[in-house]
C-alpha positions as CSV (number, residue, x, y, z in Angstrom):
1,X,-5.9,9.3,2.9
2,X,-7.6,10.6,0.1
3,X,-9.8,14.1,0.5
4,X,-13.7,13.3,0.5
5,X,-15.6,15.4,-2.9
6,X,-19.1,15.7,-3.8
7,X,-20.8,17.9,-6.1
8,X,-21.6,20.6,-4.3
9,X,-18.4,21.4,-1.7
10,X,-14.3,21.6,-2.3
11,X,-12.5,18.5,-1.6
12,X,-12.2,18.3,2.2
13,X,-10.1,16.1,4.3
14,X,-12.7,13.4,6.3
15,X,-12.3,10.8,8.6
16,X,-14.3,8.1,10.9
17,X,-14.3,8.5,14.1
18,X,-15.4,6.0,16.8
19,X,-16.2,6.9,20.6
20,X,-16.8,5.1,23.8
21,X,-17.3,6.6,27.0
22,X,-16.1,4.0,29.3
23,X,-17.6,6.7,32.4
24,X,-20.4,4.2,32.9
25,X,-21.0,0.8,34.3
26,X,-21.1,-0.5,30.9
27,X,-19.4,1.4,28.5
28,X,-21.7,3.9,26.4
29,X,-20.3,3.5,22.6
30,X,-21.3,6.2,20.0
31,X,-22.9,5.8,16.7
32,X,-19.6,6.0,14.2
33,X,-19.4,9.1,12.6
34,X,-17.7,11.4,9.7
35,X,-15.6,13.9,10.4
36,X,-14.3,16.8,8.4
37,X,-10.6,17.4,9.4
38,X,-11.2,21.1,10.8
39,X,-8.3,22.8,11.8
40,X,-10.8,25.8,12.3
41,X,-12.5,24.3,15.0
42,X,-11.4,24.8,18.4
43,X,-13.4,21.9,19.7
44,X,-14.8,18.4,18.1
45,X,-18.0,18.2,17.2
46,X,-20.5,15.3,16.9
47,X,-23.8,14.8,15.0
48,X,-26.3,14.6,17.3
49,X,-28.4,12.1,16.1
50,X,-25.0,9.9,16.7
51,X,-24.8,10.6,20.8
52,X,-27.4,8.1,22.7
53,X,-29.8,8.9,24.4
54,X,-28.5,8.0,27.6
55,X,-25.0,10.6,26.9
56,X,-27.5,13.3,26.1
57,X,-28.3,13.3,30.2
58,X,-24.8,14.6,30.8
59,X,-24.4,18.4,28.8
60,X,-23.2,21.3,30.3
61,X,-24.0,24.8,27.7
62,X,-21.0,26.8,26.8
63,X,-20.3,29.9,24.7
64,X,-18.7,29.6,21.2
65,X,-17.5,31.7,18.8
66,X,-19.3,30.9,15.3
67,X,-17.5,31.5,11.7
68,X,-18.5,35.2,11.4
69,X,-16.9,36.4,14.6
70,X,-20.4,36.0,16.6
71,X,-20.6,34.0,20.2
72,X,-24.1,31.9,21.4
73,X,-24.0,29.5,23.5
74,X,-24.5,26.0,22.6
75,X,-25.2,22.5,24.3
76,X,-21.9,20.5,24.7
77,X,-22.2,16.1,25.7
78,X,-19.5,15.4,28.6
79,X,-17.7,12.2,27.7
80,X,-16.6,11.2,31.2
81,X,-13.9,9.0,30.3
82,X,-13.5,9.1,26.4
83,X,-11.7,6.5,23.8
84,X,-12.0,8.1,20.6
85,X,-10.5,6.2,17.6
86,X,-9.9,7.9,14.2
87,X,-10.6,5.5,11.3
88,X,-9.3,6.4,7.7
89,X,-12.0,5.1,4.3
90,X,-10.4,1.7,4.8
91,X,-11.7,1.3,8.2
92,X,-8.0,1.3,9.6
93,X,-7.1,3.3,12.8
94,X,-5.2,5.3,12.4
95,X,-5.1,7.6,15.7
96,X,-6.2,6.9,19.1
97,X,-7.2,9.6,21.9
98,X,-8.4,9.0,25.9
99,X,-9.8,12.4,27.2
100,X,-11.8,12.7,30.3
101,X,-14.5,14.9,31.0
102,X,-14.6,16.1,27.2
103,X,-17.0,18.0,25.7
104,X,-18.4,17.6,22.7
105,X,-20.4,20.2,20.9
106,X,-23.7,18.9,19.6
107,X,-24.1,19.9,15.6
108,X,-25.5,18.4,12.6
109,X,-22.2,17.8,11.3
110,X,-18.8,15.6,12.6
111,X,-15.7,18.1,12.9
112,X,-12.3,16.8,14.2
113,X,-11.3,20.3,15.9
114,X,-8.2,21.3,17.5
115,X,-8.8,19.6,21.0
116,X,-7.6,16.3,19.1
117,X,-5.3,17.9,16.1
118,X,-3.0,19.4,18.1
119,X,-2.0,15.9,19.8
120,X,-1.2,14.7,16.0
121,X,1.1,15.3,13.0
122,X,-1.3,16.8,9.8
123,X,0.0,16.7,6.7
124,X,-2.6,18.1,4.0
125,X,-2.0,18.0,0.2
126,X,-4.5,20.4,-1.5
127,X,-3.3,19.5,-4.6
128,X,-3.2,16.0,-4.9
129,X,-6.2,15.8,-2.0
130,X,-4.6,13.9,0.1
131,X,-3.9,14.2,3.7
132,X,-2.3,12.1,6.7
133,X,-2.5,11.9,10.3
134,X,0.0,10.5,12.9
């Protein structure tokens, strides 16, 4: 898969990713979202404008630690019973994950943290900006 660029960030390895929380009497899908490929991150992160309303109802808060070595605490979605598929530009899945009870930190960005990479096989080419996940 091929890194994502715009004019004003590095090339950054991005994905889509695709949730249902199949915890409800119908299942509750997400809005699709992108996902920077953040090996930084402990946890996933969602946009919030992509959880529905109806998920919002189920947060718990938690304490982070942000970039700069500071903690707050943040509001975190509970997926009750999660299918998260990872989609690469082509719309092909590539990875899929069932988590239950997983929280999700609510941000204006989608990150792919370490709750999901370290269940996979990452293979990042700076150079050629390229990337793969298994």
């Amino acid at each position: 898969m091929n890194y994502t660029t715009s004019a004003t960030e590095p090339p950054y390895p991005e994905v889509r990713i695709k949730i249902t929380d199949r915890g409800w009497t119908t299942p509750l899908p997400y809005d699709v979202f992108e996902a920077m490929v953040d090996t930084g991150a402990s946890c996933t992160c969602v946009p919030e404008d992509k959880v529905p309303l109806r998920a919002k109802t189920v947060t718990t808060k938690k304490t982070v630690m942000l970039a700069d070595g500071s903690s707050a605490v943040r509001e975190f979605v509970i997926v009750r019973d999660a299918l998260l598929e990872v989609f690469d530009k082509t719309g092909k899945c590539v990875k899929t994950f069932s988590r239950t009870k997983m929280p999700l930190l609510m941000i204006p960005r989608g990150l792919m943290g370490r709750d999901l990479l370290n269940d996979c096989v990452c293979t990042f080419d700076g150079p050629s900006n390229f990337f793969d996940i298994t």
